[in-house]
N, C-alpha and C positions, 0 to 999 in steps of 0.2 A: 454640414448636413450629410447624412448616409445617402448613397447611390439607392435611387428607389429600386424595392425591392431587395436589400442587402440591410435594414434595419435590424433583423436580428446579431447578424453576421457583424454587426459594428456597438453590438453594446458592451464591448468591452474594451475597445479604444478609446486612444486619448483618456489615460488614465497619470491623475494629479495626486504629488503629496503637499497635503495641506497639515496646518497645525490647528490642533480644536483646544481648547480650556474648558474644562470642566465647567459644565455651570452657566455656558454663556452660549451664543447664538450661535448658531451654525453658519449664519450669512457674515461674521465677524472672523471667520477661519482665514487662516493666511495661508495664500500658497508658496512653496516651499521649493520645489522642484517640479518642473515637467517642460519637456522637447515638442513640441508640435511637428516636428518632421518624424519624429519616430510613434506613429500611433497604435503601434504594437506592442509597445514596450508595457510591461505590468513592473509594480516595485513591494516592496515590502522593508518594513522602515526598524530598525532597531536603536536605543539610544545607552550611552553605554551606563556604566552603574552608578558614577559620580554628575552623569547631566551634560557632559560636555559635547560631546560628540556622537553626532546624527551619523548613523551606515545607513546610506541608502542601497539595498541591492534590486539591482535590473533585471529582470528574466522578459523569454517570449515565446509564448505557449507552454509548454511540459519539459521543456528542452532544462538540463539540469547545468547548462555553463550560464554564469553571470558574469554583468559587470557590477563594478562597488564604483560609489560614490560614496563621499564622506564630507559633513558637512560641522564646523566647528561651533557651535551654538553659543560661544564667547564673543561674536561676529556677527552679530544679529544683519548684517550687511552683505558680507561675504558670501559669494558662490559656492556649490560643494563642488568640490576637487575630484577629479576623474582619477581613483588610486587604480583601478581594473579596467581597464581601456577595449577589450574585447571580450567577447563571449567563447573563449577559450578551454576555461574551465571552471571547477565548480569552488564557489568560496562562500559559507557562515562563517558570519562573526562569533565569537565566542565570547569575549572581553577584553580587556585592556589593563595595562599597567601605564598609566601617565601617556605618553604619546605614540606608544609602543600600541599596534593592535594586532590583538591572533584571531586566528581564522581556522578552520577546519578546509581541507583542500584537496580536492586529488591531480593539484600541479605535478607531476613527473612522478604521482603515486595512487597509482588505480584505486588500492585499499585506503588510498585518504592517509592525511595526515596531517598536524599541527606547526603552523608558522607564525613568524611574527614579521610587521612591517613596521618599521619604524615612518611614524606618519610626516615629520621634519627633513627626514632622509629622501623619501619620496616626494616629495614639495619639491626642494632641490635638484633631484635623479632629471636626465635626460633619457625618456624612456617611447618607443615609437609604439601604436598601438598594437601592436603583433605582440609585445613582451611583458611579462608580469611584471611587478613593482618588484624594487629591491627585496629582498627579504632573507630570515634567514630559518631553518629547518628547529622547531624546539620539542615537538614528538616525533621524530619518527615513525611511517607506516608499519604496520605492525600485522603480524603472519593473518591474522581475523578482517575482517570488514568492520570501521569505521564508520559508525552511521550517528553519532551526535558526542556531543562535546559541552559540559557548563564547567565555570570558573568560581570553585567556591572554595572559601579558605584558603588562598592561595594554591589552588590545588586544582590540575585539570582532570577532573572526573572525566574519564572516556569511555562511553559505550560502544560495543563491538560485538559483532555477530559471528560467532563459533558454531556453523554449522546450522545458523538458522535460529540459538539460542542463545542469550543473554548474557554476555560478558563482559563485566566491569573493571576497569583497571585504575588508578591512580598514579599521576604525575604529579611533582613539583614543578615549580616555574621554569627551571632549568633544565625541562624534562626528564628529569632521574625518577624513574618505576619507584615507586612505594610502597603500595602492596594490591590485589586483589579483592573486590567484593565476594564471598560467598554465597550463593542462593541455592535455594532447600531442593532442588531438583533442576528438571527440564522448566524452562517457561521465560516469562518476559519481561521485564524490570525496567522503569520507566522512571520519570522523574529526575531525581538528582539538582533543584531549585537552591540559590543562596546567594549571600551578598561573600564579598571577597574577606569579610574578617570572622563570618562565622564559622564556628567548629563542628556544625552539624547539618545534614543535608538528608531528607528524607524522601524514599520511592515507595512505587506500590512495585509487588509484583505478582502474578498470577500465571494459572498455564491452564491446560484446557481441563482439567477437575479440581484445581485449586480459585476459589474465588479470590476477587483484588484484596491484594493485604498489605495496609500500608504501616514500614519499617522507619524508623528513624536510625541513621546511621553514623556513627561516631565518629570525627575524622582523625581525632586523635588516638583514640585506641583500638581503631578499627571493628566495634561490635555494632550491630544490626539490633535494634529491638523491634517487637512484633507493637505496632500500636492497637491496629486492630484489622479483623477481616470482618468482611461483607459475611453476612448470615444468610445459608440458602438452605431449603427444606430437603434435602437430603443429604447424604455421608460422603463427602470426594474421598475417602479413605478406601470407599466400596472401587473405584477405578484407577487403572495407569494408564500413564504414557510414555509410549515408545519410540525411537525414533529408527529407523532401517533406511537404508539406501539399493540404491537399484539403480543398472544403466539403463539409459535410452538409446532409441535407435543408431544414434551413430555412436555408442558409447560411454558419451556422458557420463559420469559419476552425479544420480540425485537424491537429493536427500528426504523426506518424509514422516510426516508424524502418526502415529496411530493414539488414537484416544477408546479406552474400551471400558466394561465391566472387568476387573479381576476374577482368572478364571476362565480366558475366552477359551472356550476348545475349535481349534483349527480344521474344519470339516467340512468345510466349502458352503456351509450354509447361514451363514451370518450374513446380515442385511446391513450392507457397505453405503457409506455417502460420504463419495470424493471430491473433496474441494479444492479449489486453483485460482488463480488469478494470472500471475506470469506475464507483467508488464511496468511500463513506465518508473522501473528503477525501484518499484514498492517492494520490499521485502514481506513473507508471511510468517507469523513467528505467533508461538504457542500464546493463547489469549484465551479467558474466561469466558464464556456465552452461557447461558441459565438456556438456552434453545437448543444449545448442542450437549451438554448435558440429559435434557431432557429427551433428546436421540438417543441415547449413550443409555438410559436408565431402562429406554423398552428394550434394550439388548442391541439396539444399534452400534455397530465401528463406524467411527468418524477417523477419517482419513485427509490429511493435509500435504500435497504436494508440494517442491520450494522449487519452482519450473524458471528455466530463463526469461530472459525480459526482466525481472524481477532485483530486488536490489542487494539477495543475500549474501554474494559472493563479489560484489564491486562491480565496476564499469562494464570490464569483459563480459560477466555475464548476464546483464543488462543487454548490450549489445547484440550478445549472440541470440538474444530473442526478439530483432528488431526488424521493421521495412523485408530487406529480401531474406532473413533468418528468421522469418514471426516462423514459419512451419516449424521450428524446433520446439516451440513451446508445446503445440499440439501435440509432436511425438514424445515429448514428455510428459504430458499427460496422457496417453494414451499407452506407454509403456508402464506410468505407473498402478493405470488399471488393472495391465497386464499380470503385472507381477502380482498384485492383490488375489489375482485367481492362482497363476503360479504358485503362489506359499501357502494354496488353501485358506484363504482368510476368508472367500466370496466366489461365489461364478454370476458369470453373467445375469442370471436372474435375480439374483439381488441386491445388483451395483447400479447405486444409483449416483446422477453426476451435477453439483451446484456452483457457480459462481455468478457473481456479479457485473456489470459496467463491460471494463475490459474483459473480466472472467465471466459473462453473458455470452461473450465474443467467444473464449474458450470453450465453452458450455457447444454454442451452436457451431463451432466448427469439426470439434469430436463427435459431435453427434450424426452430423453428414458425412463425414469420412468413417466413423464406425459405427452402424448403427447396428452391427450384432453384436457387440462389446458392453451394452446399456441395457439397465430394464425401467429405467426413470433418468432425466432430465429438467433441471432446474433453473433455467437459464433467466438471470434476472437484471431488466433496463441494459438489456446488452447494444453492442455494436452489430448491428447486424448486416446495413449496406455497405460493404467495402469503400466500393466506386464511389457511393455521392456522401461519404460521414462529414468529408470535409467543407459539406458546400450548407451545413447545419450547422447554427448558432457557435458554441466552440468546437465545433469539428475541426476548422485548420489547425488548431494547436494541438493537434493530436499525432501531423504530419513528421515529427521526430520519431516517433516511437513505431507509426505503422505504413511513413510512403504517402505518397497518391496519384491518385487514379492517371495527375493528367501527366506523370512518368509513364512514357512506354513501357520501360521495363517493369517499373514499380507494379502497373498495370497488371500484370501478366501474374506477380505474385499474390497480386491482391485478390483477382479474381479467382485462382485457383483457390483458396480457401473461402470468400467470402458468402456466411451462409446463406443471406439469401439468395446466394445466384449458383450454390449447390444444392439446392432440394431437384433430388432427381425422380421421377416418375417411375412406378412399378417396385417403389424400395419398402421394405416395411421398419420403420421407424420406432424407436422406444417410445413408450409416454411418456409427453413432456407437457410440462406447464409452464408457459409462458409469462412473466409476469412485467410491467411496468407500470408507468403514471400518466395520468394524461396532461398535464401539466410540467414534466419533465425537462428542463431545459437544457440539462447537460449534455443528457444522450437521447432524442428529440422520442418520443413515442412510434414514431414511424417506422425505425427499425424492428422494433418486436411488431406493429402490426401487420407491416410486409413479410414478414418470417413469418409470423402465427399463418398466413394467408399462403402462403407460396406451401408449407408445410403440409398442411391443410389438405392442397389441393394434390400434392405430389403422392400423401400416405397410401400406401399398398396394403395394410393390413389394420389389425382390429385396435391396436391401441389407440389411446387419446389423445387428441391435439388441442391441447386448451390453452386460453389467452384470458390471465386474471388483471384486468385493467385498473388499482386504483384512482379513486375521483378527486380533487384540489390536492396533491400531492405531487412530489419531485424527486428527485434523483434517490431521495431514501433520508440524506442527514435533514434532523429535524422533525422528522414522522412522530406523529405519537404513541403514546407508548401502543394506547387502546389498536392503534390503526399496525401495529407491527405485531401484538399478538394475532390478530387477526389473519395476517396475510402468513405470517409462521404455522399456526395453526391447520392454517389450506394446504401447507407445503408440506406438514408432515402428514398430515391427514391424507394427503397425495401418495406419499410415498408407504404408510401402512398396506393401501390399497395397492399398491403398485407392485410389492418387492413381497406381498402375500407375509407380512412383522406380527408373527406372533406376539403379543403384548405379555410378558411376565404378570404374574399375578398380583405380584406388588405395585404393580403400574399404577399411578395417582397417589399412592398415601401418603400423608404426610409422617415425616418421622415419630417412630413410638407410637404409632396407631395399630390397631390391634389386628389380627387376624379375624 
């Protein structure tokens, strides 16, 4: 039973793998795996392509080192075998060749790379829990970021991040390069599904004015054919995108996307919306949205940041945006704003600043450390209490990525940025719209109400402090569709008002409608 009062805080413990059959009772599942001393532990289960063998992997909280377990399903008796004995580093499965299994790994290689364990050899191995399994190197880490890996036609399809964009490469078993994917521009290529004897394996890809267009690709002769794209009411031929780099404060080389009308003229009067996120190892990389288009069509620049904390450039720089380095994300975002006015793309009055969750957190931290740098703010289901995020439903497992509170030192950084214990009195504030759920359970509602509320009472001037609360909703995945145009709709409606967005005259018409 939960320590009363700690209810929330424990519904995620003591977490079981069970086996389910299709078709049959749920009370008739068999349990599989689970530690009763470790009630922190979460798993995630993969089984390989021929049925034999269960990987069980172990994670706790957001932290991105597991252990594996591996359990032989010819053994319906048998224990699964401890192959990964510590939380040292980060290991996916990928597949198998008979008792051989590869993995995707940043063991002694930041950018990740491709190994295999022989599962007979490790059974036998004397290994203490400090040491990874025997193994041996079959792709090498490779100059890009490594961020997924599938095994199809004998063939390690490897995806890698070149800059924040979409890079496919092809290995044999024996890791010998084979050749490169092609794709039609900047953007972001996903998929890659298939069993180990087929000869084709299909992705979608898309970027921020190309909608999802899903490719069948040929492993043998290496051609891509187009199957088909998403149909959207206006021309992506009418926009580009761009990608520029810019340092931050200390330096840094970062990277950035611009999405526009073709045609932008550079005069500082364009109405800018700068997005970020820059946490928990999650990489941002060029993606479709029919909403950000829809910015883009009333003459708005959509602006993409790729800030540390984030997972585009590997561990490093993850890390370097972590607990006592979280302030680097911010002066990343905040140099990228910079530079947005520097190249003439926007000034201050028409830059306006969006992100979510974690990038809610980025949203309310640039905004109390610059609030002449903004003339809108978007900050949505953010983190907003430093001090107590941890002591909220999954808040502790968040303590990888940003500290806490009950570290002295940790303290001292948290509280320097966190925004609601930086709204300072007498300051005058961009307009912001605040948004969350009330029903929220990931990032509890209390952070945006205590921020809307401290904000509120701190504003020095005439802009607006508003708090759009949705009703039986949560963190966002899952929303309906009705319930997301709606809250979209507010945020650009917001920002029209906001950044003073002349609407082009062609605004709303559908293609080949007439003047």
């Amino acid at each position: 039973e939960p320590m009363e009062g700690a209810e929330f805080q424990n519904l995620n413990t003591q977490q079981k793998v069970y086996y389910h059959r299709v078709g049959t009772s749920q009370a008739d599942d068999v349990l599989v795996f689970h530690d009763p001393d470790q009630p922190e532990w979460g798993y995630s289960c993969s089984v390989s392509e021929e049925g034999r063998y269960l990987v069980i992997t172990v994670h706790v909280g957001t932290d991105d080192r597991y252990r594996v377990f591996v359990k032989d399903l010819q053994d319906p008796n048998g224990t699964p075998f401890a192959l990964v004995r510590n939380f040292n580093h980060e290991y996916s499965f990928i597949g198998n060749a008979g008792a051989t299994l590869f993995f995707q790994t940043d063991l002694d290689a930041p950018l990740r790379r491709i190994v295999a364990i022989d599962l007979q050899q490790a059974r036998q191995a004397e290994y203490n829990e400090d040491a990874p399994p025997p193994y041996r190197e079959v792709v090498p880490e490779q100059p890009t970021t490594m961020t997924s890996v599938s095994l199809v036609g004998n063939t390690f399809v490897v995806e890698l991040l070149m800059d924040a964009q979409s890079q496919v490469k092809l290995f044999d078993l024996q890791g010998e390069f084979v050749r490169e994917i092609e794709f039609p521009g900047i953007g972001s290529a996903n998929g890659f599904g298939g069993r180990q004897d087929d000869t084709e394996t299909f992705y979608s890809f898309s970027s921020f004015a190309t909608p999802p267009s899903s490719y069948r690709y040929d492993l043998l002769t290496g051609e891509s054919t187009l199957l088909r794209r998403a149909a959207v009411d206006c021309d992506p031929e009418a926009f580009e995108v761009e990608q520029i780099f810019y340092n931050s404060k200390d330096g840094t080389r970062v990277p950035m996307f611009l999405a526009h009308r073709k045609g932008l003229v550079l005069n500082g009067e364009n109405p800018v919306l700068l997005y970020g996120y820059g946490g928990f190892n999650i990489p941002l990389t060029p993606s479709f949205s029919i909403s950000r288009l829809a910015w883009m069509e009333m003459g708005g620049v959509f602006a993409m940041a790729n800030l540390r904390g984030g997972g585009e450039y590997g561990e490093k720089w993850h890390k370097a945006g972590t607990k006592l380095d979280k302030q680097n994300v911010f002066d990343d975002f905040i140099a990228a704003a910079e530079t947005l006015i520097k190249r003439n793309y926007t000034r201050p009055e028409k830059l306006a600043i969006q992100g979510g969750s974690n990038g809610g957190l980025l949203v309310g931290a640039c905004l109390t450390q610059r609030p002449d740098l903004f003339s809108a703010c978007l900050p949505a289901v953010g983190v907003m209490d430093m001090l107590r995020f941890h002591k909220f439903t999954a808040g502790r497992y968040w303590v990888d990525d940003y500290g806490c509170a009950d570290n002295p030192e940790e303290f001292a950084a948290l509280y320097a940025y966190s925004p609601y214990h930086n709204c300072q009195p007498n300051v005058g504030y961009p307009a912001t719209l605040i948004t969350t759920a009330d029903t929220d359970d990931r990032v509890v509602p209390g952070h945006s109400f205590k921020f809307a509320a401290a904000l509120q009472t701190a504003q020095a001037g005439e802009e607006p402090i508003l708090i759009r609360i949705e009703t039986k909703a949560g963190h966002g995945a899952g929303k309906p569709t009705s319930k997301v145009i709606e809250e979209i709709t507010d945020q650009w409606a917001f920002l029209v008002k906001t950044l003073n967005v002349r609407l082009p005259p062609s605004f709303g018409r559908s293609q080949g409608e007439g003047e």
